[in-house]
C-alpha positions in Angstrom: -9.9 9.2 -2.0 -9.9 5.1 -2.5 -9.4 3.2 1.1 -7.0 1.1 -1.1 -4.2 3.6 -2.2 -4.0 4.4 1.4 -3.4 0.6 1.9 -1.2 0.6 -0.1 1.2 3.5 1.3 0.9 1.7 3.9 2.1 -1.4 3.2 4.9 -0.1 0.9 6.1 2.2 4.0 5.7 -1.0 6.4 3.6 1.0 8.8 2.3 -2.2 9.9 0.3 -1.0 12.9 -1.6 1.6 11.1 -2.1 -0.6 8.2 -3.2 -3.4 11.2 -6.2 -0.4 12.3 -6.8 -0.2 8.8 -7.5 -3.6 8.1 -8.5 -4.5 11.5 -6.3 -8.0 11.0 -2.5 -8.7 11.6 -2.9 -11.7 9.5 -4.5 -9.2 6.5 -2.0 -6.7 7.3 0.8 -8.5 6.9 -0.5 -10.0 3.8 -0.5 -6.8 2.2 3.0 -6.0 3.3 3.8 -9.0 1.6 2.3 -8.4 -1.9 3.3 -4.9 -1.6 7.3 -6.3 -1.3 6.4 -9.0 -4.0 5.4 -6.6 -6.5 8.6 -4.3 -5.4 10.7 -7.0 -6.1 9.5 -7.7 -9.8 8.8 -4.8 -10.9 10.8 -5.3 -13.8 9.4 -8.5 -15.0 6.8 -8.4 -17.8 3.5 -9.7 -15.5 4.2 -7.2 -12.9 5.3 -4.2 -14.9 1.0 -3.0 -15.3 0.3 -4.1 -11.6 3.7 -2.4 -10.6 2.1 1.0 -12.5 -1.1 1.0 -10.6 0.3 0.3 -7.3 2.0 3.5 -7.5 -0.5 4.9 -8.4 -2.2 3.7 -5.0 0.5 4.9 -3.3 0.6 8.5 -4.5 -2.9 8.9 -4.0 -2.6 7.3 0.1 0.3 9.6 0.4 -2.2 12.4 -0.2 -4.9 10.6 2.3 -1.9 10.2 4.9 -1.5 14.0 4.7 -5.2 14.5 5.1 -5.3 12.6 7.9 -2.2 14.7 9.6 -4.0 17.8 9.4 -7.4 17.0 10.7 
């Protein structure tokens, strides 16, 4: 399980004080918030469209760490 995918489902879901734990910075924290809306937001556009793919990606795989997590 990469420490980033869960980052990532983090920031997409704006679970800013878990993703604060994570990071162990508010400053980092929100700066992932803010790339993860960035890259949300231009999706469509041809530059994004690969990094838009693998953040996804990230995200499925931290869903799968946030369930982990649950159960333990």
């Amino acid at each position: 399980m990469s420490k980033m995918g869960y980052i990532a489902y983090l920031a997409e879901n704006n679970m800013r004080d878990e993703l604060i734990e994570e990071v162990g910075s508010t400053r980092m924290a929100d700066g992932f918030i803010q790339a993860s809306k960035q890259i949300e937001k231009n999706k469509e556009s041809k530059a994004y469209k690969v990094l838009y793919s693998l953040q996804q990606e990230n995200i499925k795989e931290g869903e799968k760490e946030n369930e982990r997590r649950k159960n333990i």
